[in-house]
DSSP file (Angstrom, degrees, kcal/mol; ACC not computed):
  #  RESIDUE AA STRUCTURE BP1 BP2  ACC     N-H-->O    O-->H-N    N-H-->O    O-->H-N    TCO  KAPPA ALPHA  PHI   PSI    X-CA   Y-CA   Z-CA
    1    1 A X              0   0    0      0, 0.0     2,-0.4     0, 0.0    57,-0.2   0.000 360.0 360.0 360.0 129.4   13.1  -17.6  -39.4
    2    2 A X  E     -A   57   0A   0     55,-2.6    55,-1.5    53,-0.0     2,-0.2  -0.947 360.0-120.9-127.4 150.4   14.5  -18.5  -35.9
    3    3 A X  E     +A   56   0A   0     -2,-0.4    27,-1.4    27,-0.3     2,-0.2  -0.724  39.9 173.3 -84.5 154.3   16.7  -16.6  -33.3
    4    4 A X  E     -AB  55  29A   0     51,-0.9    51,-2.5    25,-0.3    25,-0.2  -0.955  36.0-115.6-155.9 146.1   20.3  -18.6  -32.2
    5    5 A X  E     -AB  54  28A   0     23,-1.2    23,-1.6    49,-0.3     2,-1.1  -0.373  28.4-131.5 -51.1 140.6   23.3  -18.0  -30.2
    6    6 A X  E     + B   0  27A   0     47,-1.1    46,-2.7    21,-0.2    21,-0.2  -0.818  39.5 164.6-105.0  95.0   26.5  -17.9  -32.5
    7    7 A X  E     +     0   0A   0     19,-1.5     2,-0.2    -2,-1.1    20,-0.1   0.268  50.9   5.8-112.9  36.5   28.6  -20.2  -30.4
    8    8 A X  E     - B   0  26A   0     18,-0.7    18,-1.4     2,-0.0     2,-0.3  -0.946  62.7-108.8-166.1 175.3   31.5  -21.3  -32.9
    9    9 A X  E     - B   0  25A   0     -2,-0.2     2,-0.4    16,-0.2    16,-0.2  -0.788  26.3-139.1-106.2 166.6   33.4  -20.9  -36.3
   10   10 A X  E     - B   0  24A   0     14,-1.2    14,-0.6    -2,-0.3     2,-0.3  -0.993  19.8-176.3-125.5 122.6   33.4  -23.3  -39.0
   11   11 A X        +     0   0    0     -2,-0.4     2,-0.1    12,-0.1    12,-0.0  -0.948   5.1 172.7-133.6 155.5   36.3  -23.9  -40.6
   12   12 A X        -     0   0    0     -2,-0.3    -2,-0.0     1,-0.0     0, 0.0  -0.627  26.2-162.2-146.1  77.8   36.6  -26.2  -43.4
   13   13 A X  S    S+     0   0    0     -2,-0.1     2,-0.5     1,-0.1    -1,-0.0   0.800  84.5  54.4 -51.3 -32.7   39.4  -27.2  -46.1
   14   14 A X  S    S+     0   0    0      1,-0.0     2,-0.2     0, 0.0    -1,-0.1  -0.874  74.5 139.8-117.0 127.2   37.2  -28.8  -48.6
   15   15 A X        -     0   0    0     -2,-0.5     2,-0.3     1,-0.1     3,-0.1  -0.498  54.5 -88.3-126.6-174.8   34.3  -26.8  -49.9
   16   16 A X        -     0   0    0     -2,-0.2     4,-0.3     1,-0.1    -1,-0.1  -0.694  42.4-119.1 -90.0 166.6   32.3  -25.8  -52.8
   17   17 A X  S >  S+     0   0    0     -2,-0.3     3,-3.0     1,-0.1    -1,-0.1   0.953 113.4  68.4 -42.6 -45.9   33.7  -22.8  -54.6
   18   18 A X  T 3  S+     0   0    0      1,-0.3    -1,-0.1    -3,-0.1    55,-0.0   0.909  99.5  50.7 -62.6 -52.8   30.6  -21.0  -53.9
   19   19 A X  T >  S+     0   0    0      2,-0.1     3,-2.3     3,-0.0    -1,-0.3   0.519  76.6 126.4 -61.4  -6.6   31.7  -21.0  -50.0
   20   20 A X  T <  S+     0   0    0     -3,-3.0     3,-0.1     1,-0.3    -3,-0.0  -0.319  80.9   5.5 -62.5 137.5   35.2  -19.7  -50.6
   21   21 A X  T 3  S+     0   0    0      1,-0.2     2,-0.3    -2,-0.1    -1,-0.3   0.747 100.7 124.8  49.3  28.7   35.8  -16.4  -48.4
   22   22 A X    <   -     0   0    0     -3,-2.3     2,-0.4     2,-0.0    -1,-0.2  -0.945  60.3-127.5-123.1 155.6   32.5  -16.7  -46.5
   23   23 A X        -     0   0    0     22,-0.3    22,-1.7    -2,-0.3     2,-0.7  -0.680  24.8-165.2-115.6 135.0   32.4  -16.9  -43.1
   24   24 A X  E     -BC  10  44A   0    -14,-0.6   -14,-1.2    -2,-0.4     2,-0.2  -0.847   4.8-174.4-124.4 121.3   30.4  -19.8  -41.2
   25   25 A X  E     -BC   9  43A   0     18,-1.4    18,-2.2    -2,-0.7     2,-0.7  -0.620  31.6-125.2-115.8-173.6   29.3  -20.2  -37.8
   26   26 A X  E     -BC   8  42A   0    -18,-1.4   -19,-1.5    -2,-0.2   -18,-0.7  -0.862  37.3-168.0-120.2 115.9   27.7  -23.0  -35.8
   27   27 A X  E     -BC   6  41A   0     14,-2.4    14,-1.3    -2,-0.7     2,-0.3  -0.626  12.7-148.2-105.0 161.7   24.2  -21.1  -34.3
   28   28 A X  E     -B    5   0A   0    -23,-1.6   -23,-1.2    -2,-0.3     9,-0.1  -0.750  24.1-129.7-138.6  94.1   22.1  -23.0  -31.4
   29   29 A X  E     -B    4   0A   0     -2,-0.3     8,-0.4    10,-0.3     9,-0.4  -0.017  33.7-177.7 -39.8 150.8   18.4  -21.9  -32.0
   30   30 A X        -     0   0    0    -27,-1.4   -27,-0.3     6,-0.3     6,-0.2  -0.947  23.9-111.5-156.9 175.7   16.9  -20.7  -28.9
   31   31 A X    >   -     0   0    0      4,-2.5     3,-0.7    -2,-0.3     6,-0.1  -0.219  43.3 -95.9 -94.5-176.5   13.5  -19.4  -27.7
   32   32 A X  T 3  S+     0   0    0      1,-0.2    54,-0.1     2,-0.1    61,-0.0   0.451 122.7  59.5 -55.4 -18.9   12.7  -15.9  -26.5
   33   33 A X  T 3  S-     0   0    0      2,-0.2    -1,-0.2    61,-0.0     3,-0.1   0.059 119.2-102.4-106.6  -4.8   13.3  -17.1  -23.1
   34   34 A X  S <  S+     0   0    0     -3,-0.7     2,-0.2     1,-0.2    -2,-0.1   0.298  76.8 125.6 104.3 -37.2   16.6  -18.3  -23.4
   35   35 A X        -     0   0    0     -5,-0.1    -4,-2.5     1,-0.1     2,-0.3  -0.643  67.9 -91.4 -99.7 151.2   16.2  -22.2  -23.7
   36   36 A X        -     0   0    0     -6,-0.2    -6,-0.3    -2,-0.2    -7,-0.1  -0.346  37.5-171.3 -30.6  96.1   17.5  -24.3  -26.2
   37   37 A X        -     0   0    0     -8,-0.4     2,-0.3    -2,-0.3    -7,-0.2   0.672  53.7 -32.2 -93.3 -16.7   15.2  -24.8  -29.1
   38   38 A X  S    S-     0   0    0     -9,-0.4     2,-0.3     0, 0.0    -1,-0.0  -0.884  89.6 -33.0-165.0-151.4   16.4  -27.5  -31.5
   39   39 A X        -     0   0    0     -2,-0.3   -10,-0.3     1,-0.1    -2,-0.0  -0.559  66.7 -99.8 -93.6 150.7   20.0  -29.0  -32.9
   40   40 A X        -     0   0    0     -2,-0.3     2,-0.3   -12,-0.1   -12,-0.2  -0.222  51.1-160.1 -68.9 149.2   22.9  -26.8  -33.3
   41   41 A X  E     -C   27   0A   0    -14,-1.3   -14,-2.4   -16,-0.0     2,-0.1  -0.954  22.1-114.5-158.3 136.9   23.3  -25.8  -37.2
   42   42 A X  E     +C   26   0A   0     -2,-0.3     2,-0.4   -16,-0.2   -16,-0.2  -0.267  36.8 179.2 -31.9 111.0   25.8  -24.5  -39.8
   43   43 A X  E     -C   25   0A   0    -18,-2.2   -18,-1.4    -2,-0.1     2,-1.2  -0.958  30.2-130.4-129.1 145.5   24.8  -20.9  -41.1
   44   44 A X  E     -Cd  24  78A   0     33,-1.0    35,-0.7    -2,-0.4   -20,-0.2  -0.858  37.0-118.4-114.1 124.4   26.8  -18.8  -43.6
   45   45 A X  E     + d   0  79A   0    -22,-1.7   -22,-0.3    -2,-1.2    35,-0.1  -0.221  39.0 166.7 -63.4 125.6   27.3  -14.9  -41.9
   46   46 A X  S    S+     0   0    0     33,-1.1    34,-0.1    -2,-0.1    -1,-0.1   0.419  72.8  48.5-124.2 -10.2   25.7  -12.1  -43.9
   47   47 A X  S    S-     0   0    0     32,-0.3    35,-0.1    34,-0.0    33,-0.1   0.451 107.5-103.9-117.1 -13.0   26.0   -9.9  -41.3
   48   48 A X        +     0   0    0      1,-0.1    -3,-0.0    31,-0.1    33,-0.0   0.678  61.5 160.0  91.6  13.0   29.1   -9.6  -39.7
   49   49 A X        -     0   0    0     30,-0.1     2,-0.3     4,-0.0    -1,-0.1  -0.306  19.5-160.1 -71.3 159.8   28.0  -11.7  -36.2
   50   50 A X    >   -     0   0    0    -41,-0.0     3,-6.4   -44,-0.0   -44,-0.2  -0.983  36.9 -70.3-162.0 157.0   30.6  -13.3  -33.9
   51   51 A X  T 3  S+     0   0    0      1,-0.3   -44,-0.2    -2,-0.3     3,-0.1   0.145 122.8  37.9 -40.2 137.5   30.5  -16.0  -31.2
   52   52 A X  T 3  S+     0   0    0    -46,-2.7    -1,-0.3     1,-0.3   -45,-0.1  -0.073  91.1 121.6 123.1 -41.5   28.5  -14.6  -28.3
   53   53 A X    <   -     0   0    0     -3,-6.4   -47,-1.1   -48,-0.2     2,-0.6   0.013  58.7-142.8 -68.3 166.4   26.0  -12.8  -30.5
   54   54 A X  E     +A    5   0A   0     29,-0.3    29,-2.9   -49,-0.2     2,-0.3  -0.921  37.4 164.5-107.2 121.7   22.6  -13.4  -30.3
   55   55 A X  E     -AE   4  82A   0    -51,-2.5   -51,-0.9    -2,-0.6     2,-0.4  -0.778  39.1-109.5-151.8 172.9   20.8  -13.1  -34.5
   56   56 A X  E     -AE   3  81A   0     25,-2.4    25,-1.1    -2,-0.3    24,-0.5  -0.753  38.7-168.4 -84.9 139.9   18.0  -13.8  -36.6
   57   57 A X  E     -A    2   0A   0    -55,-1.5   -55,-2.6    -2,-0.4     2,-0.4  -0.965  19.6-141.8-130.1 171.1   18.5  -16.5  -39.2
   58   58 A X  E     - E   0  78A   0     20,-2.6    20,-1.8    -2,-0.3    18,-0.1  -0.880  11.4-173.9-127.9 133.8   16.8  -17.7  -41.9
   59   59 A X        +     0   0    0     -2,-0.4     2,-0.5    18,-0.2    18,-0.2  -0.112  52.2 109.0-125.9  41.5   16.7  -21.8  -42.7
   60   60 A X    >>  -     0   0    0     16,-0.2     4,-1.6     1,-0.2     3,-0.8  -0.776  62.7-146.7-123.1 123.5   15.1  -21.7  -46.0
   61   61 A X  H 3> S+     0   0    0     -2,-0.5     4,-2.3     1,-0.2    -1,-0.2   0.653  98.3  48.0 -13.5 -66.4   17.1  -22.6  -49.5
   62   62 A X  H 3> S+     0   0    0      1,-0.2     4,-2.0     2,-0.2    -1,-0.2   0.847 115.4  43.7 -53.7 -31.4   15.0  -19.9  -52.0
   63   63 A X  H <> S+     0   0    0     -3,-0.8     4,-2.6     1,-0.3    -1,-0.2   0.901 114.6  48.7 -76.1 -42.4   15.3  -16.7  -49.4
   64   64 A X  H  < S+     0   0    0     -4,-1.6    -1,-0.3     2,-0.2    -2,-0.2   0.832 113.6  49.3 -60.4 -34.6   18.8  -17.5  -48.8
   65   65 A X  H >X S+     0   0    0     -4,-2.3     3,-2.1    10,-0.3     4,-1.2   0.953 117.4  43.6 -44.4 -59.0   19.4  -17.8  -52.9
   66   66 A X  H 3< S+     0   0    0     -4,-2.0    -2,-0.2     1,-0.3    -3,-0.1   0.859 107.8  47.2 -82.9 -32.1   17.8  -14.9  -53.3
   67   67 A X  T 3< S+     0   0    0     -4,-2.6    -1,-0.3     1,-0.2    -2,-0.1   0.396 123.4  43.0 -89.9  -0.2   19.1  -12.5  -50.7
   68   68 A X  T <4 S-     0   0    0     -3,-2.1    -2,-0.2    -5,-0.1    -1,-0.2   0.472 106.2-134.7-103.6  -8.9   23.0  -14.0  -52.0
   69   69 A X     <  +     0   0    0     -4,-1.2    -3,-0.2    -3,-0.1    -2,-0.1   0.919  67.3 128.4  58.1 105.2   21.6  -13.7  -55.9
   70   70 A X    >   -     0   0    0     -5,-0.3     3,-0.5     3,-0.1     5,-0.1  -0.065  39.8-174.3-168.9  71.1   23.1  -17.1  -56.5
   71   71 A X  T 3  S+     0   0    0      1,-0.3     2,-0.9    -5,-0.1    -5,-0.1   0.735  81.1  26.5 -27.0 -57.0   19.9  -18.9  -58.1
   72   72 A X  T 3  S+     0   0    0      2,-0.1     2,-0.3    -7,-0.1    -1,-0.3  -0.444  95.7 114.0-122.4  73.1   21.2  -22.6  -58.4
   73   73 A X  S <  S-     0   0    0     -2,-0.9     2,-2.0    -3,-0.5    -3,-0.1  -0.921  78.4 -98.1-121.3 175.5   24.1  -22.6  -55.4
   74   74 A X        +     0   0    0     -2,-0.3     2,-0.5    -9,-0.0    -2,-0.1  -0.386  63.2 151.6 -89.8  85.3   23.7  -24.8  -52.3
   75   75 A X        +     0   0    0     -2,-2.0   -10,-0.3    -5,-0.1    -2,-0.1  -0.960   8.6 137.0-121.9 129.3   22.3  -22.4  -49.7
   76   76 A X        +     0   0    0     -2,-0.5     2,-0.6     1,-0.4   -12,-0.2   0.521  65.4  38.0-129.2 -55.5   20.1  -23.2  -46.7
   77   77 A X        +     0   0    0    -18,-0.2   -33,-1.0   -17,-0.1    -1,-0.4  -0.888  63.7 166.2-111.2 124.9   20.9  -21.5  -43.4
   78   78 A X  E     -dE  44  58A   0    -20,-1.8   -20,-2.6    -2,-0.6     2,-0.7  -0.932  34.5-130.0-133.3 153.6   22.1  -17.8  -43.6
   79   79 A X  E     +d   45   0A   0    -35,-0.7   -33,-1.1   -22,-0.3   -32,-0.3  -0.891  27.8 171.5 -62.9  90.8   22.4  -15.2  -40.8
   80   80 A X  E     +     0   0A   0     -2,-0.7     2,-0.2   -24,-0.5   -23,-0.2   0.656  59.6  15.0-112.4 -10.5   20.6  -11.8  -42.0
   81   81 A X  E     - E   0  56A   0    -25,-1.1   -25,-2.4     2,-0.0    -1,-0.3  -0.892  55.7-132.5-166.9 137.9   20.7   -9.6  -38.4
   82   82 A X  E     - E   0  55A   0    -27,-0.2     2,-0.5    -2,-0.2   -27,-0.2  -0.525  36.2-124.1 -83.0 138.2   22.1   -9.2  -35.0
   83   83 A X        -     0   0    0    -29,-2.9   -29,-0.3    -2,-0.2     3,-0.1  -0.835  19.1-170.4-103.2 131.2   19.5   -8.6  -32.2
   84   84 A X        -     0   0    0     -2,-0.5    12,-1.2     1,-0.3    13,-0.5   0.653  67.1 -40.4 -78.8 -25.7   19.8   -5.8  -30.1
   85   85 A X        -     0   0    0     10,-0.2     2,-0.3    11,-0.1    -1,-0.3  -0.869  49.6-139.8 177.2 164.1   16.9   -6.9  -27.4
   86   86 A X        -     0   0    0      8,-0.3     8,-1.1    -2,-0.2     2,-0.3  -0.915   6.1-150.9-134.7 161.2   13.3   -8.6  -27.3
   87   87 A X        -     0   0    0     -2,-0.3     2,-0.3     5,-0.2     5,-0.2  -0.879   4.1-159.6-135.5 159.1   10.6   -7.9  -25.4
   88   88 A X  B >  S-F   91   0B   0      3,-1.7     3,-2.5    -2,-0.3    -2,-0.0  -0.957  77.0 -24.8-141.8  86.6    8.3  -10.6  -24.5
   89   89 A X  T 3  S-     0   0    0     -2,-0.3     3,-0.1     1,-0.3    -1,-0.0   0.943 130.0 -50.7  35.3  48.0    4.4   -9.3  -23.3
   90   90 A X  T 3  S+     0   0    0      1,-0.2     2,-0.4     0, 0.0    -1,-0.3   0.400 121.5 116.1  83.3 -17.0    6.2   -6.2  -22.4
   91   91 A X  B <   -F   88   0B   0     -3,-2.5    -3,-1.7     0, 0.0     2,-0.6  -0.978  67.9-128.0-106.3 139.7    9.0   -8.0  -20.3
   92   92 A X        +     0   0    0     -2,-0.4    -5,-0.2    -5,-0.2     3,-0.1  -0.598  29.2 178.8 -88.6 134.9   12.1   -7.6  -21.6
   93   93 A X        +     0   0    0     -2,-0.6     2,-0.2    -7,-0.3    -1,-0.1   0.704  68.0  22.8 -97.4 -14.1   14.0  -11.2  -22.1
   94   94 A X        -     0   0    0     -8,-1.1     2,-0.4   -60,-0.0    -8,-0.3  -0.984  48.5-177.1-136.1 154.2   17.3  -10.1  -23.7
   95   95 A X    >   -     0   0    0     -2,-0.2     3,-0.6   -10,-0.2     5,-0.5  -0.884  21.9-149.7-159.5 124.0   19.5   -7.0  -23.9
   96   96 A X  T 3  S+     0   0    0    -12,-1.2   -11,-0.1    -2,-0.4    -1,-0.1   0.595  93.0  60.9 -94.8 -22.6   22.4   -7.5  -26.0
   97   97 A X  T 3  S+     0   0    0    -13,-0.5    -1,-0.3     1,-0.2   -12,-0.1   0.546 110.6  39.4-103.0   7.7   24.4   -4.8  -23.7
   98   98 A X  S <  S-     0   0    0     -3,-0.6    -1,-0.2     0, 0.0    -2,-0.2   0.285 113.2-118.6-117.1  30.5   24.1   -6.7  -20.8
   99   99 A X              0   0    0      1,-0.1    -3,-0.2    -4,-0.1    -2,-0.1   0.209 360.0 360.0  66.7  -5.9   24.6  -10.2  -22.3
  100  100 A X              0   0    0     -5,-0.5    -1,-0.1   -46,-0.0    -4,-0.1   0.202 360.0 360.0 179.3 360.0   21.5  -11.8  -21.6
């Protein structure tokens, strides 16, 4: 489980079935801190998120099966919650109502 940015949509004409009328955006992991943490990645939205937000996502195949029920489909990355703030040893490092 990692925090990311949502900074795009993913649109895509050729799919699986399984992806039809789900919504995908392009997250950019980041620390607690703000800074980049790895390479930008494809996540399919469980949550309702949109570019700008900041959310929790999940990068492992079973949890993302299980929390879609859909045992044998190809799912990796999903988006399960939008963050409202962290606090960091009591300083706080984000606040989702002032943007950062």
């Amino acid at each position: 489980m990692f925090l990311a940015d949502v900074v795009g949509n993913v649109v895509s004409p050729i799919q699986c079935d399984f992806l039809n009328g789900r919504v995908l955006l392009l997250v950019q992991p980041v620390t607690p801190r703000d800074m980049p943490a790895s390479n930008a990645r494809i996540a399919i939205d469980t949550v309702g998120a949109g570019e700008g937000d900041r959310v929790l996502v999940i990068d492992e195949g079973n949890s993302g099966r299980q929390i879609l029920g859909a045992s044998d489909e190809p799912v990796k990355t999903l988006i399960v919650g939008v963050v409202d703030h962290i606090e960091l040893h009591g300083e706080h490092t984000y606040n989702h109502c002032e943007g950062a």
